[in-house]
C-alpha positions as CSV (number, residue, x, y, z in Angstrom):
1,X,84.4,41.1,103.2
2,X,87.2,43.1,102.7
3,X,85.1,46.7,103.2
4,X,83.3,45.3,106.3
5,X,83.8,47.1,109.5
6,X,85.4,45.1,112.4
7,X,83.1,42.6,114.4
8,X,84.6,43.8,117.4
9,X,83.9,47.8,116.5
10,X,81.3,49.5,118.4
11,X,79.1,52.2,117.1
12,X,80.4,55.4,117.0
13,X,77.6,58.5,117.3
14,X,74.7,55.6,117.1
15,X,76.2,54.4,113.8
16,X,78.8,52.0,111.4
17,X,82.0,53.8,112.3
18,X,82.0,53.9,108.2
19,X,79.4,55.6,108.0
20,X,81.1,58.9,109.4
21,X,82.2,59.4,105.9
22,X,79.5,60.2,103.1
23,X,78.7,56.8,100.8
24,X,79.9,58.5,97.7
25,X,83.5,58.9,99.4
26,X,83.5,55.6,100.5
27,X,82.6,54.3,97.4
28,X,84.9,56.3,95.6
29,X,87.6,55.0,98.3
30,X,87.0,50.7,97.7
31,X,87.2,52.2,94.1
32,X,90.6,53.2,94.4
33,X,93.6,51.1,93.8
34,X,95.4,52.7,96.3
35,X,92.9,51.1,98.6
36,X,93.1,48.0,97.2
37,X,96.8,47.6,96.9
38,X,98.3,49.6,100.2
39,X,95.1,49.6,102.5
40,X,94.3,45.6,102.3
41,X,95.3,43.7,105.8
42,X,96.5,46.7,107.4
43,X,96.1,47.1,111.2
44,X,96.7,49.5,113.9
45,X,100.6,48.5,113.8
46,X,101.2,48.1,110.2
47,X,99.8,51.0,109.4
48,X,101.7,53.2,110.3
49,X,104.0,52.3,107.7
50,X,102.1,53.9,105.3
51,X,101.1,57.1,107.4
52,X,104.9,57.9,107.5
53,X,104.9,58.3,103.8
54,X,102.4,60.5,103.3
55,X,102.9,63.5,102.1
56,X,100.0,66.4,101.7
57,X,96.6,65.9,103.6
58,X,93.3,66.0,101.5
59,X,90.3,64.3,100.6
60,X,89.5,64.3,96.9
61,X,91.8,65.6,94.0
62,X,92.1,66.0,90.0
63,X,88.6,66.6,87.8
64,X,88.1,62.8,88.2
65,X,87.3,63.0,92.2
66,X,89.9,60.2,93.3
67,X,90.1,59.6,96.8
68,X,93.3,60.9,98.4
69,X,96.0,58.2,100.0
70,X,95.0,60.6,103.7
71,X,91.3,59.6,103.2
72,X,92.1,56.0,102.3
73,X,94.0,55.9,105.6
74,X,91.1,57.3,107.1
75,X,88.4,54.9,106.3
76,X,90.7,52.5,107.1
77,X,91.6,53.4,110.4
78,X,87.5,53.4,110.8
79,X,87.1,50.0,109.7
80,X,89.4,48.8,112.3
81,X,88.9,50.6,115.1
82,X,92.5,50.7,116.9
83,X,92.2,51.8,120.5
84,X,92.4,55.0,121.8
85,X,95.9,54.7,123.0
86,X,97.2,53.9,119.7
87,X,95.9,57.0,118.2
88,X,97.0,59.5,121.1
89,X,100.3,57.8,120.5
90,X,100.3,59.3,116.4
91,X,98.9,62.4,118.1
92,X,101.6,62.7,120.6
93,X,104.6,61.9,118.5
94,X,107.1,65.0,116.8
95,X,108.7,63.7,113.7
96,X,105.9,62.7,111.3
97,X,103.4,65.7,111.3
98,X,101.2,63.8,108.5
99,X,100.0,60.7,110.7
100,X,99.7,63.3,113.6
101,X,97.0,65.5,111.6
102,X,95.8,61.8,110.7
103,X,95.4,60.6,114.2
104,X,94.2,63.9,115.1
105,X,91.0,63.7,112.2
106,X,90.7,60.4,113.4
107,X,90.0,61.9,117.1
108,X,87.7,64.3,115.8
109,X,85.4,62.1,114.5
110,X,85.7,59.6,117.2
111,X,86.3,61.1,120.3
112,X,84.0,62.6,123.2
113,X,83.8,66.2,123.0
114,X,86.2,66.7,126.1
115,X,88.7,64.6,125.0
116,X,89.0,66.4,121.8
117,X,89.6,69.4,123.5
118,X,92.1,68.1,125.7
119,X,94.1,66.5,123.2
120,X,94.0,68.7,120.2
121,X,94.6,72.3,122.1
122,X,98.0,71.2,122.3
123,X,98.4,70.6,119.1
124,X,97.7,74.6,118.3
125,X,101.2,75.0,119.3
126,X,102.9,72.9,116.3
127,X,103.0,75.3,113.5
128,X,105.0,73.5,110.5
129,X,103.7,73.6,107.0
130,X,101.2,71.0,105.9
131,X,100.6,70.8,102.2
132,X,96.8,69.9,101.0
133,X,95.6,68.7,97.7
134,X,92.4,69.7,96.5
135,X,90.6,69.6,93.7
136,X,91.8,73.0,92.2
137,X,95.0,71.8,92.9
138,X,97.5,72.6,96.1
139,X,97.8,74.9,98.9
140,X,99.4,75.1,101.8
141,X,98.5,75.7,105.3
142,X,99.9,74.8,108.6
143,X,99.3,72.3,111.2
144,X,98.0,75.0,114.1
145,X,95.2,76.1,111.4
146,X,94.6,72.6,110.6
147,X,93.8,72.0,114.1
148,X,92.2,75.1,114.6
149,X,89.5,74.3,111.5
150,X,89.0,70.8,113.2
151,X,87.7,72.4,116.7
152,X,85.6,75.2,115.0
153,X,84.3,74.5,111.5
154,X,81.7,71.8,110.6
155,X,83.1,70.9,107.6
156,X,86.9,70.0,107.4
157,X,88.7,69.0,103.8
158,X,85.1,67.8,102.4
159,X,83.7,65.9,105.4
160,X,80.9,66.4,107.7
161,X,82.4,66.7,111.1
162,X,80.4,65.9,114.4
163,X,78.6,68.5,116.4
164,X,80.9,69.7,118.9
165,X,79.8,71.8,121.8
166,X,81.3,74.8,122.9
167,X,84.2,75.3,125.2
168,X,82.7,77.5,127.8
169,X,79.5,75.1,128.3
170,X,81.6,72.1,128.9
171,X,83.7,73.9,131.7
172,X,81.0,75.6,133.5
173,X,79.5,71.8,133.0
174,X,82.8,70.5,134.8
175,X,83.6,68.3,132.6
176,X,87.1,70.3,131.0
177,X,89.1,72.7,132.9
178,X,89.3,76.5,132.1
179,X,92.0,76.8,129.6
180,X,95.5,77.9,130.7
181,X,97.3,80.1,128.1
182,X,101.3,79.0,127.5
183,X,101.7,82.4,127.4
184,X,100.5,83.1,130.7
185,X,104.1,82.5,132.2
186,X,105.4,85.0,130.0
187,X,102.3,87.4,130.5
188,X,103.4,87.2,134.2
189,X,106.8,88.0,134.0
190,X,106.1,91.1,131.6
191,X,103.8,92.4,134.3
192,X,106.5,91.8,136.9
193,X,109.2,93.7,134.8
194,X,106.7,96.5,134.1
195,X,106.5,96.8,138.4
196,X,110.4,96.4,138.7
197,X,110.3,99.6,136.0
198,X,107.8,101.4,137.5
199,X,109.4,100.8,141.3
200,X,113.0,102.5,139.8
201,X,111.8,105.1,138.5
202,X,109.9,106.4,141.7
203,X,113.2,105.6,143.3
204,X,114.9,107.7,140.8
205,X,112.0,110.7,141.2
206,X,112.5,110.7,145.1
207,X,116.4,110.6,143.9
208,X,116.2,113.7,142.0
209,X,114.0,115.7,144.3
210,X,110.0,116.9,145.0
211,X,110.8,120.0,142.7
212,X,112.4,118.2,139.8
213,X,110.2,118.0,137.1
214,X,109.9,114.1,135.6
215,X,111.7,113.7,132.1
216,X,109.7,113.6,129.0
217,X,108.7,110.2,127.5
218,X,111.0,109.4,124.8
219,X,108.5,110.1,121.9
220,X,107.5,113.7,122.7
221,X,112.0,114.0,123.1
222,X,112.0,112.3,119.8
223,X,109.9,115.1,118.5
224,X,111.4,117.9,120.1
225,X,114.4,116.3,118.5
226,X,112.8,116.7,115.2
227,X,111.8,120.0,115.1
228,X,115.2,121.1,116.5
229,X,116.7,119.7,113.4
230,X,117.3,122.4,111.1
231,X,116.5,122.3,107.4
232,X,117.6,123.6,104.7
233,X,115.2,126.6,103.2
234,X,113.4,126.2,106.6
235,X,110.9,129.3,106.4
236,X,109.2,128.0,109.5
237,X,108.7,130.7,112.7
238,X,111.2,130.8,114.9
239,X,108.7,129.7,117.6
240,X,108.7,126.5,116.1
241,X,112.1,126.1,114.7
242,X,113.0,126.7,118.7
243,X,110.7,124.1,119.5
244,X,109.0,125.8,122.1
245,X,105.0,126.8,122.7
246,X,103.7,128.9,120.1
247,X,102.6,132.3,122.0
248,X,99.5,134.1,122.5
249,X,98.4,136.3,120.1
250,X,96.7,139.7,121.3
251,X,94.0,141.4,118.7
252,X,93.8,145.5,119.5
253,X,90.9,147.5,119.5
254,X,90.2,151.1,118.8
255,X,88.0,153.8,120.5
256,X,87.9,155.4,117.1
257,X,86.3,152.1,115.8
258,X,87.9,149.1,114.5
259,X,88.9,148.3,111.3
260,X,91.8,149.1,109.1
261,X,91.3,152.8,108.5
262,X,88.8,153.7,111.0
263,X,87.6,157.5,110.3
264,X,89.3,160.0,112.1
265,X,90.0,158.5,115.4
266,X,93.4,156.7,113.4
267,X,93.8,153.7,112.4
268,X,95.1,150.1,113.8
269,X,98.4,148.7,113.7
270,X,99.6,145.5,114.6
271,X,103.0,144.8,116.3
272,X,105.6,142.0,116.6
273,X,104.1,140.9,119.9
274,X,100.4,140.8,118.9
275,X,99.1,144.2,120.6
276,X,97.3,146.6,118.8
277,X,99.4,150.1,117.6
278,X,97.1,153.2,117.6
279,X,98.0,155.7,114.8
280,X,97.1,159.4,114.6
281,X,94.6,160.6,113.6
282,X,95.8,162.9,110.6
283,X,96.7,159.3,109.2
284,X,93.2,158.3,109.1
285,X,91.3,161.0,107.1
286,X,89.5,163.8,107.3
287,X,85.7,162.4,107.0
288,X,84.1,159.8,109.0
289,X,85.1,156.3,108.7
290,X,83.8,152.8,109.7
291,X,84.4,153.6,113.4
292,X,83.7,157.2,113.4
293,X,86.5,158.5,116.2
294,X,86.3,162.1,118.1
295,X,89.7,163.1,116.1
296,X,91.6,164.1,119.6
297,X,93.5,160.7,120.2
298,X,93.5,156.9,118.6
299,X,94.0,154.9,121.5
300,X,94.2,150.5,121.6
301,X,93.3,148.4,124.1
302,X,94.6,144.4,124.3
303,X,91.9,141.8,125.1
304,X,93.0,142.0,128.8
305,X,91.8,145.5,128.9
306,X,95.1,147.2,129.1
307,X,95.7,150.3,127.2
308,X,99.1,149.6,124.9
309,X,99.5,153.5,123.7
310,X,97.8,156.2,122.8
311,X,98.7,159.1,119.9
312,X,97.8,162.6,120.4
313,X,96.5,163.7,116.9
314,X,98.3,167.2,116.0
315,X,95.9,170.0,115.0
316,X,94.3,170.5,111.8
317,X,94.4,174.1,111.1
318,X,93.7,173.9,107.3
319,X,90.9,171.0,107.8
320,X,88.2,172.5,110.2
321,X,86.3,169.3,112.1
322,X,83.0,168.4,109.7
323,X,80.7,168.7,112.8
324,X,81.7,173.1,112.4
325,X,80.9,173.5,109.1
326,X,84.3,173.5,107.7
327,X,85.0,172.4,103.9
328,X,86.0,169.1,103.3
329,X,88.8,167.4,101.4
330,X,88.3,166.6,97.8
331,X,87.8,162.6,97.5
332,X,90.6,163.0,94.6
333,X,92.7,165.2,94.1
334,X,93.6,166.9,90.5
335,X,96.3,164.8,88.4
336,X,98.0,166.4,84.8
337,X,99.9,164.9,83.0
338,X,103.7,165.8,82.6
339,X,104.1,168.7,79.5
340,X,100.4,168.8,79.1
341,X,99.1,172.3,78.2
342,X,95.8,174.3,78.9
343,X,93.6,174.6,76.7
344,X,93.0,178.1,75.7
345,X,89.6,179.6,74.8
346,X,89.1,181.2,71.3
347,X,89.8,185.2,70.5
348,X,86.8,186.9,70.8
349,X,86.2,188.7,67.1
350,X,85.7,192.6,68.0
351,X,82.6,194.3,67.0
352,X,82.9,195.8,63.2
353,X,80.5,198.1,61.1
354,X,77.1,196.3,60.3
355,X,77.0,194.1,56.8
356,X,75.9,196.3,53.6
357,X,76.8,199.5,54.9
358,X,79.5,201.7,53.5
359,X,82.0,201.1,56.0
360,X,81.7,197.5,55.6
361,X,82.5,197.3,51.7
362,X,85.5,200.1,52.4
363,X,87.0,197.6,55.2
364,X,86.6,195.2,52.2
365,X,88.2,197.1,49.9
366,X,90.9,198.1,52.1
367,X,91.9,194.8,52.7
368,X,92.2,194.1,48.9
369,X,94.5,196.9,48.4
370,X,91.0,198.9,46.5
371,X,90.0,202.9,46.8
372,X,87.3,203.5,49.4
373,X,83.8,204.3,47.8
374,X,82.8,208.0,47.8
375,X,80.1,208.7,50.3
């Protein structure tokens, strides 16, 4: 008799109000001697002398699966059925956050679908700590996400919730009204603030003039900022050590033919500014070269069309054009080396008498120092 469910209960969900929790839990739970000792007699009054001092939320714990004091309170709670006053009165209360989350499990598993809404959206706004014992020991979460995994999950610390339908299909049903947001207050007055803002500074534009240009937001000034910082060993260009645009660079071109020694039209140069620089010719070499000039001028162009210079080439008088006939330059030139000395070709021996005869043997002799043979 002491497990039975109130005489007076009515079926919750087409069942034992009991039977919302799974038979091995309930087992485990008339089991327990904390059911036995604290839970025997209670009623909706008296027990919430024991829901004060709880202290951690949970179902099971420990490798032995005993039944936590929060799910003993629990069954209890089903057993007895208190009305639904008395359990929006532990929801409602601030100073015991362990019989609200009990009050608001109890609502979950009771309640219509929109009364849980409207009683346990408010609760997303209480975020204390809530410590929860599980079998693998503690953790800790808070009373908003406790809350939050009552409304959207199916299961909740271990036990089968009831199917609850969706928000948005209840209020285009009309049964719950559309949600208000406690932050819509605040959302307002931003967007009031931002209008204020927006209102002083066209008063301030009109203020300065039509001409005036508007200021720059503060991060592009905080970069400026930045790069007008100077550094030590900064080997940056001045264009950006000034902060200013980087300018336009201008590539040259050649009629002689581009490249960097084009033939004898000249060759390019590049200024400071980014324009071509025609060279003369003589600087570009006799023969003809990638672009194959006339030889008379080397002239540039920018990429606007503009001529930037040109450079009359001076006359070759030693180097006649290739096209006449003339000789060319040697491709390299002769190199010695410094106290090197030609090399000089052998004496030539003169022409002597023939071998055997008698003027040989007497030029023989006479060179030893011997009388000449009688002829």
């Amino acid at each position: 008799m002491a497990n039975a469910t109130d005489p007076l209960a009515v079926s919750l969900h087409g069942t034992n109000p009991q039977n919302l929790l799974e038979k091995i839990l309930r087992l485990r739970v008339y089991q327990s001697r904390y059911w036995k000792e604290s839970c025997f007699g209670l009623t909706a009054a008296t027990l919430i002398d024991r829901a004060v001092h709880l202290d951690h939320v949970g179902t099971i714990y420990s490798a032995n699966a005993k039944p936590t004091p929060f799910i003993c309170l629990l069954l209890k709670l089903l057993q007895i059925q208190p009305a639904q006053s008395i359990i929006l009165e532990y929801v409602k209360q601030d100073d015991y956050k362990y019989l609200r989350a009990l009050g608001a499990f109890y609502l979950r598993l009771t309640a219509r679908a929109p009364d849980v809404y409207a009683y346990l959206e408010p609760l997303l706004n209480d975020f204390r700590k809530v410590a929860v014992r599980t079998q693998a020991g503690w953790a800790l979460t808070h009373m908003d996400e406790f809350v939050d995994e009552l409304l959207t999950a199916e299961v909740c610390q271990g036990v089968a919730l009831a199917r609850l339908p969706k928000r948005d299909a209840l209020v285009a049903a009309g049964a719950l009204q559309p949600r208000v947001s406690p932050l819509a207050d605040l959302l307002e007055g931003g967007g009031r603030e931002e209008e204020e803002e927006e209102e002083g500074r066209e008063e301030g534009g009109g203020a300065r003039g039509a001409g005036a240009p508007p200021p720059p937001p503060p991060q592009q000034q905080q970069q400026l900022l930045l790069l007008q910082r100077p550094r030590v060993g900064d080997n940056r260009p001045a264009w950006l050590a000034e902060g200013t645009a980087r300018p336009a660079q201008k590539r040259g071109r050649s009629d002689s033919g581009e490249g960097n020694a084009g033939g004898s039209g000249g060759a390019i140069g590049w200024g400071s500014g980014g324009a071509a620089a025609a060279a003369p010719a003589a600087a570009g070499g006799g023969g003809g070269g990638d672009g194959g000039g006339d030889g008379s001028a080397g002239r540039a162009w920018d990429e606007d069309g503009e001529m930037v210079g040109a450079a009359s080439a001076p006359p070759a008088a030693s180097a006649p054009p290739a096209a006449s006939g003339g000789a060319k330059k040697p491709l390299y030139k002769p190199f010695k080396l410094k106290g090197m000395v030609a090399a000089q070709a052998p004496p030539v021996p003169a022409q002597g008498p023939a071998e055997g005869s008698v003027e040989f043997w007497n030029a023989q002799r006479a060179a030893l120092g011997l009388k000449p043979l009688a002829q």
